[in-house]
C-alpha positions in Angstrom: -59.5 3.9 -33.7 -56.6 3.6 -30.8 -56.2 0.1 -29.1 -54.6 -0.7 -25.9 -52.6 -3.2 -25.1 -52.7 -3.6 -21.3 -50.0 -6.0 -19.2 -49.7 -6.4 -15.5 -46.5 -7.2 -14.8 -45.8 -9.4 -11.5 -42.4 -9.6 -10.7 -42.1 -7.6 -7.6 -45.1 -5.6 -7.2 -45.0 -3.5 -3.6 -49.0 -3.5 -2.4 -50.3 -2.1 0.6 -51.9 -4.9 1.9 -51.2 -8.3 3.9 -48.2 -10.5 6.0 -47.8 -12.2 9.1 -44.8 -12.2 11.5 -45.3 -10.0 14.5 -43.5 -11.7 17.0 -45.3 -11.5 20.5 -46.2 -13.8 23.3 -49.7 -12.8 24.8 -50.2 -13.4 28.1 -53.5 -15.1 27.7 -55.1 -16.6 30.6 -57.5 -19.5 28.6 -55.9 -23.3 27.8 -55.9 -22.2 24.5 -57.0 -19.5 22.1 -56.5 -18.4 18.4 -57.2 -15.2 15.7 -57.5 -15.7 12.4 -57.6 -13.0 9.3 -61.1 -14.1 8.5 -60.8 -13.4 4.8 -57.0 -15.1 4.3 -57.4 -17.5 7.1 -53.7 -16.7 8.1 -52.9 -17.7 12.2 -52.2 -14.2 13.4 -51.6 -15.9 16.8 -51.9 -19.1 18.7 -51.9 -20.6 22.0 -52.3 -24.7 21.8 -54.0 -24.5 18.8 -53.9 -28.0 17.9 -55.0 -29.1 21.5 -58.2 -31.1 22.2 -60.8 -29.2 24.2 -64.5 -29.4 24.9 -66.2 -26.7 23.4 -69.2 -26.7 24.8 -72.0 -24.4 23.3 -69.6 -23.1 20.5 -70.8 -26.6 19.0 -74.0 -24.8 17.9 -72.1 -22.8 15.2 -71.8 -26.4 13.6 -75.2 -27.5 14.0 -76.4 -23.9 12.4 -74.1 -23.8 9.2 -74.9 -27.0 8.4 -78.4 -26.6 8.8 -78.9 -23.4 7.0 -76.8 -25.0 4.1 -78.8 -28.3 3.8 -82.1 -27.6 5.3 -85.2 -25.6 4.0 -85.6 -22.9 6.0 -89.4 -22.3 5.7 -90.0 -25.8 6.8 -91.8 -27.0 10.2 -90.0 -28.7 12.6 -91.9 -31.0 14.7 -91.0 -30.6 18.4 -90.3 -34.3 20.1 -90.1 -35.1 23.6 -86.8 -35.5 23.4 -85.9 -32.3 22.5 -88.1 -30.7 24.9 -86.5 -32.0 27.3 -83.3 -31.4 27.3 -81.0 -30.7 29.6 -79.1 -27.5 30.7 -80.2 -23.6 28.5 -83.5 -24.1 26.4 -85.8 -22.1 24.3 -88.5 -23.5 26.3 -90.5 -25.5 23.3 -92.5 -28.2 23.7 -93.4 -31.8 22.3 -95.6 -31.6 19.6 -94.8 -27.9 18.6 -94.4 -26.8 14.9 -91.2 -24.3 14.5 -90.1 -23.0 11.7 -86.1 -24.2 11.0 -84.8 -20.7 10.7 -86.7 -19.5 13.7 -85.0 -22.3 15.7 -81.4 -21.7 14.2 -81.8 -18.4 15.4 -83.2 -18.8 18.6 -80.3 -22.0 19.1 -77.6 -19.6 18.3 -79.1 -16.5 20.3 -80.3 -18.1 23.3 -78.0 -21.5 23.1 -80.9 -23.4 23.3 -80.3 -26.8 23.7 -83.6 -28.4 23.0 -83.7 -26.7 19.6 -80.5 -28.1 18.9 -82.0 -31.3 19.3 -85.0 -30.6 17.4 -83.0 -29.5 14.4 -80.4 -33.0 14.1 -83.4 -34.7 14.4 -85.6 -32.7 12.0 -82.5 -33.0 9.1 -81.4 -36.9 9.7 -84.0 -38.4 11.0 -82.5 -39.1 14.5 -79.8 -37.0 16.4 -77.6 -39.9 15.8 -77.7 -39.8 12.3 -77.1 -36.3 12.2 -74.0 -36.1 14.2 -72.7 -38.8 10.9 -73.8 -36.2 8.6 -72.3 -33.3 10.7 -69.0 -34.8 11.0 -69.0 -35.8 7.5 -69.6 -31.8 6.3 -67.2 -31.1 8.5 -64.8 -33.3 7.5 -65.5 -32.8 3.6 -66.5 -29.2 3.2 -65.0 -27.5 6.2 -62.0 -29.5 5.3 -61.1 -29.7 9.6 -59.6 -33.2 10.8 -59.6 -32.6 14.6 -63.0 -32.4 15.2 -64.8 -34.9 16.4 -69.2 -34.4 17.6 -71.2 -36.5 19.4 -74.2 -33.9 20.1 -75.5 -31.1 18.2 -75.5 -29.1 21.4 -72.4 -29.4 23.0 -73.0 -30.7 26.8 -70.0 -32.8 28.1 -69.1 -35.9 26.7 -65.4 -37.4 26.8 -65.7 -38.1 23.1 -66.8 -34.6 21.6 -63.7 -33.1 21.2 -62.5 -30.2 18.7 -59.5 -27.7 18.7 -59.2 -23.9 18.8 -57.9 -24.3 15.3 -60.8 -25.9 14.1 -63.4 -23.8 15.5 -61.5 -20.8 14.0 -62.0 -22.7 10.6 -65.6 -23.8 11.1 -66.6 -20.0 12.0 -64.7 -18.4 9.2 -66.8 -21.0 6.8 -69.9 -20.0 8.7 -69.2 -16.3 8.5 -69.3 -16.9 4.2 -72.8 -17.5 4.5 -74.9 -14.5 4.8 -78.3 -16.1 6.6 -75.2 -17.4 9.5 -73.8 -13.9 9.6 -77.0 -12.3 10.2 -78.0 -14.8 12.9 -74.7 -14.6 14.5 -74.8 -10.8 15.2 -78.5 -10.6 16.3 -78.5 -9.1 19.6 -82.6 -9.9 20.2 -85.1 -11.9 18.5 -88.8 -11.6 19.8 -90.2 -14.9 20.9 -92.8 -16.3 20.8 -93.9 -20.3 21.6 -96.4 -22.2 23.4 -95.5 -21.5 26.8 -93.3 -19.0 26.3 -93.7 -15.0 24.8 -90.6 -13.2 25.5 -88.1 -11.6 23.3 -84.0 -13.7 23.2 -80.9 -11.7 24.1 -77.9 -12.9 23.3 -75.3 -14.4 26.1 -72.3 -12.7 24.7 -71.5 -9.6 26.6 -69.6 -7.9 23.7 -72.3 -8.0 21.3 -74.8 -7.0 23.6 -72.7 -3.8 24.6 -72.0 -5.3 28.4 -68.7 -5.3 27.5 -68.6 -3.1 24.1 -65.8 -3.7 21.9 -65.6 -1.7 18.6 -66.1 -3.4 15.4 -67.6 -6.6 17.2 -69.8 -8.6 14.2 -71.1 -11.6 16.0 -70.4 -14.1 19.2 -70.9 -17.3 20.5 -70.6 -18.0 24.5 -70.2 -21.5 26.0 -70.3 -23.4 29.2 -70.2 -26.9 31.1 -67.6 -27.6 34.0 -65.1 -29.7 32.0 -65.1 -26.8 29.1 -64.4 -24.4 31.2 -65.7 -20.8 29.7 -65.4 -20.9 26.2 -65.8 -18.2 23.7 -65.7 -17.3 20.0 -66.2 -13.4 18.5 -66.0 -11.9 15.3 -65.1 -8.4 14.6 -64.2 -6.1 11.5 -62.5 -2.5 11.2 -62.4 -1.2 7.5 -61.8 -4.1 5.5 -60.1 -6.5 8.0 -62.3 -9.7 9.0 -61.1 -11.3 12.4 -62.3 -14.2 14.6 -61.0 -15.0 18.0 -61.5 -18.0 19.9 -60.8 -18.8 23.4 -61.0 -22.4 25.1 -61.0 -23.3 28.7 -61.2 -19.9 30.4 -61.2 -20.2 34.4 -64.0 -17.6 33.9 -66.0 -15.7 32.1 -64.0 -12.2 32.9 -61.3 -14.3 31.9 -62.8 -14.9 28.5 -63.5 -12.0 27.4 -60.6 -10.2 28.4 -58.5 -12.6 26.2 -60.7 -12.1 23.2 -60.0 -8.5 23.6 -56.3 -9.2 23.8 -56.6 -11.0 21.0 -58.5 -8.8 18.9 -56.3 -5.9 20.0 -53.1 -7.4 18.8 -54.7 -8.6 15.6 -56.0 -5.1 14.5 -52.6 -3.1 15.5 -50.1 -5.3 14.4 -51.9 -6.5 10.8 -53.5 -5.6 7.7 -55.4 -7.5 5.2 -54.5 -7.5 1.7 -56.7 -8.5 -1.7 -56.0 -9.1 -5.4 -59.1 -9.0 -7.0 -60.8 -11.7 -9.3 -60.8 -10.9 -12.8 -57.5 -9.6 -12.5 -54.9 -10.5 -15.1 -51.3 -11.7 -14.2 -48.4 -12.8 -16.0 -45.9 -15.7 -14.8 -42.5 -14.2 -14.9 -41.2 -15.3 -18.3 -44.9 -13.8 -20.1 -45.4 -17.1 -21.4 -48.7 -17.2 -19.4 -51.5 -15.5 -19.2 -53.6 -16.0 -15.4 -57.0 -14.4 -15.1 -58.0 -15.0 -11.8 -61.8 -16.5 -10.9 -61.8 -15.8 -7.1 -60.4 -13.0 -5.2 -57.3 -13.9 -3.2 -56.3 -12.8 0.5 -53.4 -12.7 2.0 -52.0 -10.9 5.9 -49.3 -9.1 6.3 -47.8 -6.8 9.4 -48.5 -3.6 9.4 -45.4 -2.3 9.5 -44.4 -4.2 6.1 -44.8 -2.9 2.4 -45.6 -6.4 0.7 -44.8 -7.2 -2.7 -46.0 -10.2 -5.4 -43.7 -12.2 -7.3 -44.5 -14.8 -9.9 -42.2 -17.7 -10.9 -42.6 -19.4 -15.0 -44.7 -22.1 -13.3 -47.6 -20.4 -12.3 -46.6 -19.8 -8.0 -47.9 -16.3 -7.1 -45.9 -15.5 -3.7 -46.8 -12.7 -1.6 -43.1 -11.5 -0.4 -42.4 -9.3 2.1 -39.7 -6.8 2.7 -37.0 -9.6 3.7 -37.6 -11.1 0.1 -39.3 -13.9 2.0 -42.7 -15.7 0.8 -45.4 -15.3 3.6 -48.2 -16.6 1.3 -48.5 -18.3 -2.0 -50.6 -19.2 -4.7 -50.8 -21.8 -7.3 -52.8 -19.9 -10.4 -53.3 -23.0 -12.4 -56.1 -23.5 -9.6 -57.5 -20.4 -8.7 -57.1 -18.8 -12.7 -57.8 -19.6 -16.1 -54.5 -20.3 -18.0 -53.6 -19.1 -21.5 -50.7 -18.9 -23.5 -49.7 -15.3 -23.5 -49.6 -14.1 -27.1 -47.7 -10.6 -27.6 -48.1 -8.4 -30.7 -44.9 -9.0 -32.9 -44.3 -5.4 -32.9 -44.3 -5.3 -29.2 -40.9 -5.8 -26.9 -40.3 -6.8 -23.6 -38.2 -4.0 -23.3 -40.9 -1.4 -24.2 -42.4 -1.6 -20.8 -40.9 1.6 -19.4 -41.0 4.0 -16.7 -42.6 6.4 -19.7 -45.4 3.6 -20.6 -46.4 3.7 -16.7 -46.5 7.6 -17.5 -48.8 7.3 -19.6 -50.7 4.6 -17.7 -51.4 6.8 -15.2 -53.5 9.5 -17.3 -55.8 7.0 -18.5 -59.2 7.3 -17.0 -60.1 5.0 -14.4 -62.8 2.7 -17.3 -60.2 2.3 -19.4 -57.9 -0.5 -17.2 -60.6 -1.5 -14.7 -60.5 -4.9 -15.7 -56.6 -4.9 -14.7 -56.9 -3.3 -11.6 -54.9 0.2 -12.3 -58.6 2.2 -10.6 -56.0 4.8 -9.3 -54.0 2.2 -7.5 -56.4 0.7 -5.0 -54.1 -1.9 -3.2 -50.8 0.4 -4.1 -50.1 -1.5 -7.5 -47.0 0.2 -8.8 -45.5 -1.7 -11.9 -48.6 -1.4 -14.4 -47.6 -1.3 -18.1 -49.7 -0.4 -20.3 -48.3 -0.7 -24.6 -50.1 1.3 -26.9 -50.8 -0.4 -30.5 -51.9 2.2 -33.3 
């Protein structure tokens, strides 16, 4: 019975996926604005990213991850007074009124209700004070953001609820992970249906709705109040690039959107998104380790570039690109199981030959799927495959 031996060699391998260095300067007309690969989380571009801004309604993408991660979704949410009455966009609900918590996530989201805001923090802490602790906490802890700073689930004004485009940009690309968010976040209508109220929600943001049709748009979020200015954050994807703009402080809402187009624009023709899939098995560069990865990695890269990987004896997995510089890296003792690579005796180094990848190449696609030869998906090139008798 023939064996194979299968290596996958990383020393310089080209792949047709991922960096990020297109130089431009956008003329973008919000206080600040970002767009992110939504899969690598690489800055594609920035305008005072790092700045503190109000953000208004975009706080709601907050207040919904968290509750769809921590709350039961099936459970009643008793309407209080408070909540019913708050101020500025509502969902029109009313004190005393059971919801269910997934209805009211959506309708929050969809409609930027405020009162349902309030009737979520208060359903999942107790109080809308305790929940802005808990909310900052998950976003401090799981979101891993340290800018960010809520004092409502809601986002009207307050001098002390403060974020950054940055962090938004994080906060939605954690969001977008979780499928019941994504769903929510790109519903264009939800019927409706309360106590005083039988109508069916459309969303705010013009893009989503078609107003303003952008292609690829996934999902938006639209927000408001004098000091925030018109703010904005938009998802989109085309083939297998993710990307989420945000735009803070807009002098309108024309404004707004325009930018995230800009944005969006520049992302999709200057960049491409690049993926090494989990399972896959990589050597450092001496072979004296074996890495098998346990999560897929992403990485960006300019469109115009033809990126390669590079390992070093310590386990660092740089995505180069055509410069020989490193735009991303990896450490693979923490995304990979390690092992001590442990070669046949009869086997050489040296073996691994241009007529080795030969033969690689006529091997059906079952027998290397575990080492990502499939034909080449991502433009892997030096595959070696040693044949053992």
């Amino acid at each position: 019975m023939k064996k194979f031996f299968f290596i996958f060699i990383l020393a310089l391998i080209p792949f047709a996926s991922t960096t990020v260095s297109a130089e431009s300067d956008l003329p973008l007309n919000s206080e600040a604005g970002i767009i992110i690969d939504a899969k690598s989380g690489n800055v594609l571009y920035e305008k005072n990213m790092k700045k503190s801004m109000y953000p208004a309604s975009l706080t709601k993408i907050a207040t919904a991850i968290y509750a769809i991660e921590h709350g039961d979704p099936n459970e009643l949410v008793t309407v209080s007074k408070k909540a019913a009455e708050a101020d500025g966009s509502s969902v029109f609900i009313e004190p005393g009124e059971e919801i269910e918590l997934s209805k009211l996530i959506a309708g929050m989201l969809i409609n930027s209700g405020n009162d349902a805001a309030i009737a979520i923090a208060e359903h999942m802490s107790g109080s809308e004070k305790l929940f802005m602790e808990d909310l900052n906490e998950f976003l401090r802890k799981e979101v891993n953001i340290s800018d960010t700073h809520f004092t409502n689930p809601h986002g009207l004004f307050d001098k002390d609820h403060v974020t950054t485009a940055s962090d938004l940009a994080k906060i939605t690309q954690y969001a977008m992970k979780n499928e019941t968010f994504r769903e929510y976040f790109g519903k264009k209508n939800l019927p409706w249906e309360v106590e005083t109220w039988d109508t069916t929600l459309v969303t705010h943001h013009k893009m989503l709705k078609g107003e303003l049709p952008y292609k690829g748009i996934t999902g938006g979020k639209t927000g408001f109040v004098s000091k925030s200015g018109f703010t904005l954050i938009s998802t989109a994807t085309r083939g297998e690039q993710d990307l989420i703009a945000v735009t803070l402080k807009a002098p309108s809402d024309k404004v707004a959107y325009s930018d995230t187009k800009l944005l969006f624009n520049y992302g999709f023709e200057n960049f491409k998104s690049g993926k090494i899939d989990k399972k896959s098995k990589l050597y450092s560069a001496d072979y004296s380790n074996t890495y098998t990865l346990n999560e897929d990695l992403y990485y960006t890269h300019s469109i115009s570039d033809e990126p390669s990987l590079k390992t070093s004896n310590d386990g660092i997995l740089s995505i180069m690109n055509q410069e020989g510089e490193a735009i991303e890296s990896f450490d693979l003792k923490t995304v990979a199981d390690v092992r001590n690579t442990v070669l046949p005796a009869s086997i050489k180094k040296e073996t691994i030959d241009d007529e080795l990848l030969n033969f690689m190449s006529h091997l059906k696609d079952g027998e290397a799927s575990s080492f990502l030869l499939k034909k080449s998906p991502h433009g892997i090139r030096s595959v070696a495959a040693l044949y053992i008798p």
